[in-house]
C-alpha positions as protocol buffer text, in pm:
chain_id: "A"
residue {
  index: 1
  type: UNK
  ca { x: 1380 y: 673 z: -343 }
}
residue {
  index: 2
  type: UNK
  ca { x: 1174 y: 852 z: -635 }
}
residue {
  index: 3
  type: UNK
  ca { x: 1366 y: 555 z: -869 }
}
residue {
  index: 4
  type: UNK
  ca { x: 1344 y: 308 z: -629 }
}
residue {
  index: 5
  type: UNK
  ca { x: 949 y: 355 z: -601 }
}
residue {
  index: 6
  type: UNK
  ca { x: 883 y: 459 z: -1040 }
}
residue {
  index: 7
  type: UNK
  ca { x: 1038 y: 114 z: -1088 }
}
residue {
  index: 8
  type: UNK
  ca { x: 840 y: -101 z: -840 }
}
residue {
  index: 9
  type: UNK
  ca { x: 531 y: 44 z: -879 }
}
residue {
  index: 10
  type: UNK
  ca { x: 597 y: -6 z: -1299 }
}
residue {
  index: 11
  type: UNK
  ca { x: 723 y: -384 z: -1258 }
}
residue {
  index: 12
  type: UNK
  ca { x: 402 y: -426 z: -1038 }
}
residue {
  index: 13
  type: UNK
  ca { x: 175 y: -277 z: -1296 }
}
residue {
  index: 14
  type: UNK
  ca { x: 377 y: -504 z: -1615 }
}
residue {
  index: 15
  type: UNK
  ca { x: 285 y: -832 z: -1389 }
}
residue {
  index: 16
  type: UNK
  ca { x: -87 y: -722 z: -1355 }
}
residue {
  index: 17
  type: UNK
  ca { x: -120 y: -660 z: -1732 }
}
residue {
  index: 18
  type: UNK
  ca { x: 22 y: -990 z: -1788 }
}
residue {
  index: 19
  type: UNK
  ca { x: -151 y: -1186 z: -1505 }
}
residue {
  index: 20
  type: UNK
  ca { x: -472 y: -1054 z: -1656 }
}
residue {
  index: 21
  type: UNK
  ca { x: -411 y: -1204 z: -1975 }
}
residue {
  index: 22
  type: UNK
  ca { x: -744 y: -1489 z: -2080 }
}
residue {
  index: 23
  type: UNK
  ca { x: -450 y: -1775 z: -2007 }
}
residue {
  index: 24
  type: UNK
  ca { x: -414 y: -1670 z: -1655 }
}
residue {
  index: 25
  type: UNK
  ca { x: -759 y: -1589 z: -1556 }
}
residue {
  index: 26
  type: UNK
  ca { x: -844 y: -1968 z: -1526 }
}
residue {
  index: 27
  type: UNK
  ca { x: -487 y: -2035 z: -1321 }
}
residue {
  index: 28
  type: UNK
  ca { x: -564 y: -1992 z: -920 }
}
residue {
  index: 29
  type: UNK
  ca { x: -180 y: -1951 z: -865 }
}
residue {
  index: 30
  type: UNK
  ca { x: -146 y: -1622 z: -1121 }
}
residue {
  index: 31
  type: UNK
  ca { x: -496 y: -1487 z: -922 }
}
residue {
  index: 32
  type: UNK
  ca { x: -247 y: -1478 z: -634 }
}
residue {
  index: 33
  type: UNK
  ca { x: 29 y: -1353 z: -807 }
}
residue {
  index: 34
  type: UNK
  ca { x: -225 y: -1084 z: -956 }
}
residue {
  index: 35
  type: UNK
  ca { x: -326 y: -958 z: -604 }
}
residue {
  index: 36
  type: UNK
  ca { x: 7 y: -991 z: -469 }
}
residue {
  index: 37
  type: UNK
  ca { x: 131 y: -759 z: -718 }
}
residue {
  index: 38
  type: UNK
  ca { x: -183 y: -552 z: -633 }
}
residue {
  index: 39
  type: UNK
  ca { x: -84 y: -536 z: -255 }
}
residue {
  index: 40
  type: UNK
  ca { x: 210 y: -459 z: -354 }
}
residue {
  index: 41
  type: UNK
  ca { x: 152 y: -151 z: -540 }
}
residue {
  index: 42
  type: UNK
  ca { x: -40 y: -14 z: -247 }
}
residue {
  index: 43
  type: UNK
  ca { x: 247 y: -104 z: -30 }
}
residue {
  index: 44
  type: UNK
  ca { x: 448 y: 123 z: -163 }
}
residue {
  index: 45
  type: UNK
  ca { x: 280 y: 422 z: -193 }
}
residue {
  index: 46
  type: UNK
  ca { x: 159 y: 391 z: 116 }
}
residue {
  index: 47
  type: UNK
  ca { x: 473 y: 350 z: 300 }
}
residue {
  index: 48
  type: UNK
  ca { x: 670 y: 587 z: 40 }
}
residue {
  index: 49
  type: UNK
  ca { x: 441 y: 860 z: -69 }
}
residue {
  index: 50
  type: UNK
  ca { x: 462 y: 1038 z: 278 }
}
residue {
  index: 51
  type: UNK
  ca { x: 848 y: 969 z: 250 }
}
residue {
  index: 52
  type: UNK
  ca { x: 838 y: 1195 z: -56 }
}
residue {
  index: 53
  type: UNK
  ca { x: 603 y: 1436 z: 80 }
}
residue {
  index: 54
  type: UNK
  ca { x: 801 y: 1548 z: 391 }
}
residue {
  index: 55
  type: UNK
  ca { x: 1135 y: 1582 z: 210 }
}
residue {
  index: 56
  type: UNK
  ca { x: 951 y: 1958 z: 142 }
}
residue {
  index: 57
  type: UNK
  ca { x: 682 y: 1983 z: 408 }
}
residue {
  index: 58
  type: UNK
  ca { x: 666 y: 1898 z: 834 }
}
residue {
  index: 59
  type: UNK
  ca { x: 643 y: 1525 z: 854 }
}
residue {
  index: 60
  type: UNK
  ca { x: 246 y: 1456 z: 988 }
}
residue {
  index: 61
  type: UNK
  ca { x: 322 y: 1168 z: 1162 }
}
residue {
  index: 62
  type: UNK
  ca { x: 524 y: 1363 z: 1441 }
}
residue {
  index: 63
  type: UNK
  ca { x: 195 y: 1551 z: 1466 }
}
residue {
  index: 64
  type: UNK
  ca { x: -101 y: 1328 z: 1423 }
}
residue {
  index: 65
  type: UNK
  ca { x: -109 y: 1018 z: 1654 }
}
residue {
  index: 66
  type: UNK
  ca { x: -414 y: 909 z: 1430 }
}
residue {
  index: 67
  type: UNK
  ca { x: -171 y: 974 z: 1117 }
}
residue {
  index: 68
  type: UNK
  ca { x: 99 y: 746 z: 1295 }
}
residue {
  index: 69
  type: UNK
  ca { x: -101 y: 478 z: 1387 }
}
residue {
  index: 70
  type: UNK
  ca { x: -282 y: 469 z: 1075 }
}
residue {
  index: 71
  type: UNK
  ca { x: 42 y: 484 z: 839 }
}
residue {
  index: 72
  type: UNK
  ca { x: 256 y: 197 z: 1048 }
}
residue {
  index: 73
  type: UNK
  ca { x: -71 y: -22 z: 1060 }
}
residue {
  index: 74
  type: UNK
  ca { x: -156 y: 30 z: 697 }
}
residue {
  index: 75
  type: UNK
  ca { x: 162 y: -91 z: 599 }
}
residue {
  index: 76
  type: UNK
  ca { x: 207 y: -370 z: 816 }
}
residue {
  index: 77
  type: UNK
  ca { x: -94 y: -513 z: 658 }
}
residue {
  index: 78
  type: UNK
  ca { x: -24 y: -471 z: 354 }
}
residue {
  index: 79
  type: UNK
  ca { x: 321 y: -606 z: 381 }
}
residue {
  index: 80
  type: UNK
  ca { x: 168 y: -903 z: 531 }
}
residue {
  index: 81
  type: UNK
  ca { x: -86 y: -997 z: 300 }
}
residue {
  index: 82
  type: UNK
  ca { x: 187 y: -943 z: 18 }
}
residue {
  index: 83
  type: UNK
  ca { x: 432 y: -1274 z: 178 }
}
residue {
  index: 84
  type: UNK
  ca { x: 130 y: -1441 z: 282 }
}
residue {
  index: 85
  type: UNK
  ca { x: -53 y: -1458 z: -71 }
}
residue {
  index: 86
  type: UNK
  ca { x: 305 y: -1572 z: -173 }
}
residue {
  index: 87
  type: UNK
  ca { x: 249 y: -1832 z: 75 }
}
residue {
  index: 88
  type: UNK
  ca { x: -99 y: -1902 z: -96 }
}
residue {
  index: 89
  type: UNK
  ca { x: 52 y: -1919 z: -431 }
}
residue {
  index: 90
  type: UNK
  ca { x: 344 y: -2186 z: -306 }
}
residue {
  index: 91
  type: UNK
  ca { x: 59 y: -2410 z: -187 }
}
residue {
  index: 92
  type: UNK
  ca { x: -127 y: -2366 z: -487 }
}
residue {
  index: 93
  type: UNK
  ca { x: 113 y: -2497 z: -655 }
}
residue {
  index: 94
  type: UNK
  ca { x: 143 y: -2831 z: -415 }
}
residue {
  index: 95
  type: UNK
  ca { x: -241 y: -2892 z: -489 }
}
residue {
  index: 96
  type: UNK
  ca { x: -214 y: -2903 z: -846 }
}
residue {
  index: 97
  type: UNK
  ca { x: 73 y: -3162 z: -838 }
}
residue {
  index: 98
  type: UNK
  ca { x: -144 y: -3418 z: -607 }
}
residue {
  index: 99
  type: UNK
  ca { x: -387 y: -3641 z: -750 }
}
residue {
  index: 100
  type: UNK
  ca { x: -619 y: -3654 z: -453 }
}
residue {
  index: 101
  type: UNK
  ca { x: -889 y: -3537 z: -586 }
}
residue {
  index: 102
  type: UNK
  ca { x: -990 y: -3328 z: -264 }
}
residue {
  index: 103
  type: UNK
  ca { x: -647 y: -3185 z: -246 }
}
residue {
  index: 104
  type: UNK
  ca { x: -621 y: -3104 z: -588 }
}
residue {
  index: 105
  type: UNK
  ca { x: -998 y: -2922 z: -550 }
}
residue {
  index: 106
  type: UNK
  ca { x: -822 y: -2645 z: -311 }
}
residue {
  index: 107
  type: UNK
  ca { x: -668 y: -2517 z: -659 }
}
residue {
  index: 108
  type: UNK
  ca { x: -936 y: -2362 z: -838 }
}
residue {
  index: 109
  type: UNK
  ca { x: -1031 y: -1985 z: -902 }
}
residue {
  index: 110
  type: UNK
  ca { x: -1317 y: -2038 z: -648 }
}
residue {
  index: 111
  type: UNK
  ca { x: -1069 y: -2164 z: -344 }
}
residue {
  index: 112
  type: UNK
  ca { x: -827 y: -1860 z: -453 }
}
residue {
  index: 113
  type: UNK
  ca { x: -1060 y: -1594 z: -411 }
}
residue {
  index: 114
  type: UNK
  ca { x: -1182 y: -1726 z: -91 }
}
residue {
  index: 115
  type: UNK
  ca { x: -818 y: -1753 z: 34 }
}
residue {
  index: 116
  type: UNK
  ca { x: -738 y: -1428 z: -83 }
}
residue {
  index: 117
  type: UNK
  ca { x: -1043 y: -1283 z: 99 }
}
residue {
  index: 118
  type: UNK
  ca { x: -922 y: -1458 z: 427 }
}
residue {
  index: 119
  type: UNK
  ca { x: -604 y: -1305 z: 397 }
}
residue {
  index: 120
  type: UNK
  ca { x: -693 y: -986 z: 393 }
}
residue {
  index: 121
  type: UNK
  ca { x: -957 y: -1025 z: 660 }
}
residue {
  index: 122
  type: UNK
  ca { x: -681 y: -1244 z: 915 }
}
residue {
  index: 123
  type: UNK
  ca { x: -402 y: -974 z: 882 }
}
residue {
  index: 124
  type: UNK
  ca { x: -663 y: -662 z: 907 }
}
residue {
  index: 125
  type: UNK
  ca { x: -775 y: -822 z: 1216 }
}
residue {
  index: 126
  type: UNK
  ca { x: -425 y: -970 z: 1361 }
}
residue {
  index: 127
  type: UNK
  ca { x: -261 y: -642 z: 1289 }
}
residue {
  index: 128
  type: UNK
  ca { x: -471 y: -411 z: 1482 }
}
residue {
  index: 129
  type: UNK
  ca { x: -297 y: -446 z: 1801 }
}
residue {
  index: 130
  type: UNK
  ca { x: -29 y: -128 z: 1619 }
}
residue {
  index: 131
  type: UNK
  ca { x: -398 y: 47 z: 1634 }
}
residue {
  index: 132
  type: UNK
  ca { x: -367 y: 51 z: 2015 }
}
residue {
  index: 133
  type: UNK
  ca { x: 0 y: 6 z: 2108 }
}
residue {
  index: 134
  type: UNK
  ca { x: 152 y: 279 z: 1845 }
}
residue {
  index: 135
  type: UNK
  ca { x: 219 y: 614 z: 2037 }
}
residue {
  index: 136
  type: UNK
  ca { x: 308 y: 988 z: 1949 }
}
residue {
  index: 137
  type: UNK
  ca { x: 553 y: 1062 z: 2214 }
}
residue {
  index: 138
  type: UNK
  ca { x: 749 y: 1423 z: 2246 }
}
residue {
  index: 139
  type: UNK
  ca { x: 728 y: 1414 z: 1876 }
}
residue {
  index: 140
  type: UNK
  ca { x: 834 y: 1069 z: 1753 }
}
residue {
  index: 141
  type: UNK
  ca { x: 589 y: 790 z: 1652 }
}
residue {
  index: 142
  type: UNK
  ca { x: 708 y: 449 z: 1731 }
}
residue {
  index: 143
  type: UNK
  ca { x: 684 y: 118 z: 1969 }
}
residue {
  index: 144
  type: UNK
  ca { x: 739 y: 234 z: 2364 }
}
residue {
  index: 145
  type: UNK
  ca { x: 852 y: 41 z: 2659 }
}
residue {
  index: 146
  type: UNK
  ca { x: 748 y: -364 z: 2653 }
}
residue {
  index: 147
  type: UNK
  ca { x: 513 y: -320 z: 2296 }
}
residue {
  index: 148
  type: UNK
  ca { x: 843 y: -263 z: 2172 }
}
residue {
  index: 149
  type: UNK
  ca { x: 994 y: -602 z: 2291 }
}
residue {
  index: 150
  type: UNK
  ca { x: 669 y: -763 z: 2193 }
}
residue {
  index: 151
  type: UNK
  ca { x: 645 y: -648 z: 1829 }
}
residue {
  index: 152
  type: UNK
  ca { x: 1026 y: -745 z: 1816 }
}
residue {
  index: 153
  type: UNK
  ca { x: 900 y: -1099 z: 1933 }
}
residue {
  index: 154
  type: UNK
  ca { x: 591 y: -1115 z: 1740 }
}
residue {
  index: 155
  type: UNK
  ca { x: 707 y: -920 z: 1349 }
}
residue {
  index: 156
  type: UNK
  ca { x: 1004 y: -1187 z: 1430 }
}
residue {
  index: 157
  type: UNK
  ca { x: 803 y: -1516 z: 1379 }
}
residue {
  index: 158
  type: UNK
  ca { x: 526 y: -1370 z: 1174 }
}
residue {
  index: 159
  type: UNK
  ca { x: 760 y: -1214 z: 943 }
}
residue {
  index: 160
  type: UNK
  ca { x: 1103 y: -1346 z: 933 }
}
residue {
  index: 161
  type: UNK
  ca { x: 1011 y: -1706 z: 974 }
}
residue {
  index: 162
  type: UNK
  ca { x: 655 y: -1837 z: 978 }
}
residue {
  index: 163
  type: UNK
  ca { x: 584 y: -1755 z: 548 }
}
residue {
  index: 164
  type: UNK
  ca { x: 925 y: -1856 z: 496 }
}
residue {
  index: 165
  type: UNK
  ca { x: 911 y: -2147 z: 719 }
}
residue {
  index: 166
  type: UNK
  ca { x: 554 y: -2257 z: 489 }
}
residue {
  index: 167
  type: UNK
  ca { x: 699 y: -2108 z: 121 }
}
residue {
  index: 168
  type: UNK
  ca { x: 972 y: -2363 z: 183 }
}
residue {
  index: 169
  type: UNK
  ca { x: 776 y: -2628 z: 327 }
}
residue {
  index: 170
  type: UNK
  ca { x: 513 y: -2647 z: 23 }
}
residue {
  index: 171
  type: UNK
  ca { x: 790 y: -2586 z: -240 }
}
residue {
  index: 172
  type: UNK
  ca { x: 951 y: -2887 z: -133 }
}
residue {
  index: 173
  type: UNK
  ca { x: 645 y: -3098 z: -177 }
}
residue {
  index: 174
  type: UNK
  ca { x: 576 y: -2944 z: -454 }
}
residue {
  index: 175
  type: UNK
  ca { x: 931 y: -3018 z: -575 }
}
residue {
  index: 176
  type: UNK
  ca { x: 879 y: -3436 z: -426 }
}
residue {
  index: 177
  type: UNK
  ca { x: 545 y: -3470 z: -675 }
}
residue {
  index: 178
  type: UNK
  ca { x: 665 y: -3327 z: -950 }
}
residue {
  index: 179
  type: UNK
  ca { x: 941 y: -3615 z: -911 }
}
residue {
  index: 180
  type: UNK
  ca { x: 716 y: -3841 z: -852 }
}
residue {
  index: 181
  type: UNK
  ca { x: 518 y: -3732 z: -1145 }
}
residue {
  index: 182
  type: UNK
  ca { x: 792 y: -3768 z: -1348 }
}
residue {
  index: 183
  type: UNK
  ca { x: 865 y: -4110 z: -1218 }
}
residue {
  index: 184
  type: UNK
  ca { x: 500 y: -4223 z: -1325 }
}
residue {
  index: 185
  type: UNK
  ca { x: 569 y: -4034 z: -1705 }
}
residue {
  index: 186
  type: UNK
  ca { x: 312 y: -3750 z: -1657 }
}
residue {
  index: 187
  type: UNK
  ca { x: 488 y: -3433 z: -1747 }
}
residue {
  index: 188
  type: UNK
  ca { x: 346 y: -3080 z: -1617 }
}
residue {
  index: 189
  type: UNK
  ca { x: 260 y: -2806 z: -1849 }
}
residue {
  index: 190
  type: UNK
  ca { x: 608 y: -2562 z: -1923 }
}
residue {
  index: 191
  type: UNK
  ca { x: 399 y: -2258 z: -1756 }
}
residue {
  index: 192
  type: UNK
  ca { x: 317 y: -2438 z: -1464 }
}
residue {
  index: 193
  type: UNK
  ca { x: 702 y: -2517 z: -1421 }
}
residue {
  index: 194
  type: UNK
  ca { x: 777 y: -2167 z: -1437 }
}
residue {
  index: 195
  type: UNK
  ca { x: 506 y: -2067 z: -1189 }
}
residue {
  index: 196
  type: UNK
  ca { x: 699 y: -2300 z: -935 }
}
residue {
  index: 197
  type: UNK
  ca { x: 1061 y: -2162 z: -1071 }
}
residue {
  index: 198
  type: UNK
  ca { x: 948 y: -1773 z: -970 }
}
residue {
  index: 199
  type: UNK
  ca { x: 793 y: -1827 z: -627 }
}
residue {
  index: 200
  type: UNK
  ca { x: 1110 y: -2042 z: -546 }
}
residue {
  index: 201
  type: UNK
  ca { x: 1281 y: -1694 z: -625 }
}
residue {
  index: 202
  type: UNK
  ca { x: 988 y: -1503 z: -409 }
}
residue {
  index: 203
  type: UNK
  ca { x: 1132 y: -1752 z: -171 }
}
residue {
  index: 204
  type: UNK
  ca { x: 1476 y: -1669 z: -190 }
}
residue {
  index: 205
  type: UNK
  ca { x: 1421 y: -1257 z: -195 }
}
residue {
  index: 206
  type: UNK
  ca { x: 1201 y: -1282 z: 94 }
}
residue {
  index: 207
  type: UNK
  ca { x: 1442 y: -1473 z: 316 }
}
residue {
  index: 208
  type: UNK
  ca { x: 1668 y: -1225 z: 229 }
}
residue {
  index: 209
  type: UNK
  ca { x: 1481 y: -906 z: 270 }
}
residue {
  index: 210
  type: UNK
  ca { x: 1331 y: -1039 z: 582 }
}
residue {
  index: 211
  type: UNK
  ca { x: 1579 y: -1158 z: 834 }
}
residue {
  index: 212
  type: UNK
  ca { x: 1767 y: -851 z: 819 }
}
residue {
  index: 213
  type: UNK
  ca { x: 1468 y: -660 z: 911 }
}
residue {
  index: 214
  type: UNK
  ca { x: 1389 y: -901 z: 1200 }
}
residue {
  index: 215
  type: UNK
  ca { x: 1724 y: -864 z: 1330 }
}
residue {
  index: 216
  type: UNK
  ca { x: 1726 y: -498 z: 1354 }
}
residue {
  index: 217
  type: UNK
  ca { x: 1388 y: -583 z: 1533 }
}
residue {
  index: 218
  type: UNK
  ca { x: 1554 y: -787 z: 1810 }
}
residue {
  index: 219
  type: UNK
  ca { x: 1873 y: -581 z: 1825 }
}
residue {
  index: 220
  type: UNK
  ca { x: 1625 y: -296 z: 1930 }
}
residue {
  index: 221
  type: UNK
  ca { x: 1470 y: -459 z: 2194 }
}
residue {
  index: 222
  type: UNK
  ca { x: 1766 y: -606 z: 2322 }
}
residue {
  index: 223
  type: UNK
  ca { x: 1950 y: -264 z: 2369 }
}
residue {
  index: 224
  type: UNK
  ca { x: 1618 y: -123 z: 2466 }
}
residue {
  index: 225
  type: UNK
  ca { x: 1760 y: -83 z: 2843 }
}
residue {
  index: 226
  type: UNK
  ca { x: 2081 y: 116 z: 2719 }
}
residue {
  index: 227
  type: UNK
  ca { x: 2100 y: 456 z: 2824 }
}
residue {
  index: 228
  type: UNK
  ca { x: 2319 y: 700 z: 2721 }
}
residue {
  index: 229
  type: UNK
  ca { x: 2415 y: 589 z: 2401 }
}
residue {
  index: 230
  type: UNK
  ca { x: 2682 y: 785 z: 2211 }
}
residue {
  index: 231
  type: UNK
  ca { x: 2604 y: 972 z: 1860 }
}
residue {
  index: 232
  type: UNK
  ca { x: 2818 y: 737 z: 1677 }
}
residue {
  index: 233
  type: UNK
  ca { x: 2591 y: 461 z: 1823 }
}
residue {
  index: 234
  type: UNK
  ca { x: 2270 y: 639 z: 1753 }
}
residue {
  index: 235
  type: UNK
  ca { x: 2391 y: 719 z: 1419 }
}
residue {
  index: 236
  type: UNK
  ca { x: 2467 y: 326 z: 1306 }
}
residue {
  index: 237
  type: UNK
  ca { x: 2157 y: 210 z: 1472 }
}
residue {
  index: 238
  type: UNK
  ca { x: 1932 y: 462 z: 1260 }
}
residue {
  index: 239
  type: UNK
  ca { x: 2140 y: 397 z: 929 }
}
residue {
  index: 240
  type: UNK
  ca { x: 2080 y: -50 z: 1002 }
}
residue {
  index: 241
  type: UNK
  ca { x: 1730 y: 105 z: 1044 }
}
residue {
  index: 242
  type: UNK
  ca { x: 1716 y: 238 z: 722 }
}
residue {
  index: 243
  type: UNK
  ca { x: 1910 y: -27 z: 588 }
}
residue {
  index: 244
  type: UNK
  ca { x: 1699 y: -293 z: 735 }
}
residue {
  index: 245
  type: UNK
  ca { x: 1343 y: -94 z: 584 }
}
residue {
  index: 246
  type: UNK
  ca { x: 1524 y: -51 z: 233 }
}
residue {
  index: 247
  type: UNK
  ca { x: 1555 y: -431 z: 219 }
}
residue {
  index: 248
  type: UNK
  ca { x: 1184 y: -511 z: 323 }
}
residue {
  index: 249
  type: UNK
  ca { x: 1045 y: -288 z: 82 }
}
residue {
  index: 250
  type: UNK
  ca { x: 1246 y: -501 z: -176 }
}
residue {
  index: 251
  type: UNK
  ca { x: 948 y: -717 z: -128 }
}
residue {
  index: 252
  type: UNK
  ca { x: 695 y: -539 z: -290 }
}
residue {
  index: 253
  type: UNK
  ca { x: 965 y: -365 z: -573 }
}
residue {
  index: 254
  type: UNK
  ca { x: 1081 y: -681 z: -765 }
}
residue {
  index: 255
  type: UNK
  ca { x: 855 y: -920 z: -850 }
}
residue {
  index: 256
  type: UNK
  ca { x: 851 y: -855 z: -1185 }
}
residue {
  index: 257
  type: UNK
  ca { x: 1204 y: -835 z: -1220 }
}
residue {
  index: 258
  type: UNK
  ca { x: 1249 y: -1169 z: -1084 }
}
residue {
  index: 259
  type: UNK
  ca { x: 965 y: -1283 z: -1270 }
}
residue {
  index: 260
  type: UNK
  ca { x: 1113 y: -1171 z: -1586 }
}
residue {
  index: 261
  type: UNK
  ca { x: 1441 y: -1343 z: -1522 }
}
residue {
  index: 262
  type: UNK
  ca { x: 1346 y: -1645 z: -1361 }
}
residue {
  index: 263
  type: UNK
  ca { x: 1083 y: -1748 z: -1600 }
}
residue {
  index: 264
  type: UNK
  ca { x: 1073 y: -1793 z: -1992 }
}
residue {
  index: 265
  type: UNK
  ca { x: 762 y: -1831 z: -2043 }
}
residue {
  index: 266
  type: UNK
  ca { x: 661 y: -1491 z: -1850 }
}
residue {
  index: 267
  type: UNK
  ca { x: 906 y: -1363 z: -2066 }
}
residue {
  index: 268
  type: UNK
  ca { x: 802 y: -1477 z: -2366 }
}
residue {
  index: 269
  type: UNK
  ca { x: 446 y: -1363 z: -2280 }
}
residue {
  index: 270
  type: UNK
  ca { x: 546 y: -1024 z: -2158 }
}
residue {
  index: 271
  type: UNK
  ca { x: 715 y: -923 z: -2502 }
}
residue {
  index: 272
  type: UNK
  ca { x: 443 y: -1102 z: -2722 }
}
residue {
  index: 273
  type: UNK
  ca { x: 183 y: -878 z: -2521 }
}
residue {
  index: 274
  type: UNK
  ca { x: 429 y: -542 z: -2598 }
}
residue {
  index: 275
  type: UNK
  ca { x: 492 y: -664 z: -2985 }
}
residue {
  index: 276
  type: UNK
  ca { x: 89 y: -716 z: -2988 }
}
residue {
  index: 277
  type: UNK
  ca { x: -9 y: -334 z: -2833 }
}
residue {
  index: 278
  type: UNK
  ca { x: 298 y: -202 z: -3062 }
}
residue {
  index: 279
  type: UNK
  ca { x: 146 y: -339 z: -3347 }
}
residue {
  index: 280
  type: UNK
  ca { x: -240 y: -239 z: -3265 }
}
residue {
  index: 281
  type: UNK
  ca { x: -166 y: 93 z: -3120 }
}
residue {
  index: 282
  type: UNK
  ca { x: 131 y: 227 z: -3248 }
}
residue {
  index: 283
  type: UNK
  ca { x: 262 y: 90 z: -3573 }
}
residue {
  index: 284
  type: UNK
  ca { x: -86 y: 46 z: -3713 }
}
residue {
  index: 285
  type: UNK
  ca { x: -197 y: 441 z: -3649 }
}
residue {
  index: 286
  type: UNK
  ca { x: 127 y: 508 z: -3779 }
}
residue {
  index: 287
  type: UNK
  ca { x: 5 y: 382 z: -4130 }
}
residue {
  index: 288
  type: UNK
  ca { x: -356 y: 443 z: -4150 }
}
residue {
  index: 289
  type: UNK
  ca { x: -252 y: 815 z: -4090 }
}
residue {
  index: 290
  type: UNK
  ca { x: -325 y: 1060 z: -4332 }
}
residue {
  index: 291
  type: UNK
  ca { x: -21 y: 1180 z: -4585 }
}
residue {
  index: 292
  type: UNK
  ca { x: -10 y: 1538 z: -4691 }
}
């Protein structure tokens, strides 16, 4: 776990340094890709810091129903605003391969803050239901009775298939005009190529990290009528819960990763910014230094 969350929150902090280079600052689609790595970062510790902390001290969320609302909600949100500003990104990319004017217009620094901004604000708002529903009951913080079957029903189209549903939806349009822009011997920049190469892999991880999740979801509330169950049982169901939490934190660990293989250009930029601080801060105090 200690690995798992060193290496996301590191990969996360390599795409910010290189999404806040001057060359990405004017590019609306690496603004989202900036604050989706942001998100990100704060997903994690949020959701694995207290992991961490009760491996050596009494878990607070069996204690504090404030705690256990507060943790479940905090991460919900922030998982959602990280696949949604994916989302956000994947259209991005649509509008700068149309040449309606107004359509291309959504795809501009401006437009990306104020769709980041109503991000945030729509899942902050849409996720406070966990606010009221959450419960502390004889010790274990969870969804109770029908909030259960409804955040099965609800995390299962919100989560699982609605971002996919629109990742895949703009990346195929995007994928059409670029043809089409072929076909009509305009040629889009290499970087802009490779922006649309790594969210197709977003695309792909998310699918994958999310439908497991969603089916542990429904499996849940289908079986939440079964009494009785046996250990074995009990003991499966908690390790495909595990399992199925592992794989949606995946989310928020890899970008970079897949960024970094997908792409040659972030590549290439990514070692030309290490070659550039080796130079300034390491190599060159190395020979100004005094000799003895």
């Amino acid at each position: 776990m200690t690995t798992y969350l060193g290496m996301g929150l590191l990969g996360n902090m390599c795409n910010c340094i290189v999404f806040t280079q001057p060359a990405h600052r004017r590019t609306p689609c690496s603004l989202y890709l900036l604050a989706m790595s942001i998100f990100a970062s704060l997903y994690l510790i949020w959701s694995n810091f207290p992991f961490l902390y009760q491996l050596e001290h009494n878990d607070p969320q069996t204690q504090s129903v404030v705690y256990c609302k507060m943790r479940l909600y905090g991460s919900h949100v922030l998982g959602q605003c990280v696949r949604y500003l994916i989302v956000c990104a994947c259209a991005d990319r649509f509008y700068v391969t149309r040449a309606n004017p107004r359509i291309r217009s959504l795809s501009s620094v401006h437009m990306a803050s104020k769709f980041i901004l109503i991000v945030v604000t729509t899942w902050v708002v849409t996720g406070s239901h966990l606010l009221i529903f959450l419960d502390l009951r004889t010790g274990v913080c969870g969804l109770f009775g029908s909030y259960k079957l409804f955040y099965s029903i609800y995390a299962t189209i919100l989560i699982a298939i609605v971002p996919q549903m629109l990742m895949s939806i703009f990346s195929f349009l995007t994928i059409r005009s670029l043809h089409q822009l072929h076909g009509a011997q305009t040629l889009l920049r290499q970087k802009d190529r490779d922006l649309m190469r790594m969210l197709i892999v977003e695309l792909i991880i998310n699918i994958f990290t999310s439908v497991p999740y969603a089916t542990n979801l429904i499996y849940g509330a289908g079986t939440l009528s079964v009494v009785n169950k046996s250990a074995e049982r009990l003991e499966v169901e908690s390790f495909l819960n595990f399992l199925s939490n592992f794989f949606i934190n995946m989310l928020s660990a890899t970008p970079f990763y897949l960024f970094i293989t997908s792409s040659r250009s972030f590549r290439q930029e990514f070692f030309q910014i290490l070659k550039r601080w080796w130079y300034k801060y390491i190599l060159r105090r190395t020979q100004v230094a005094p000799s003895h």
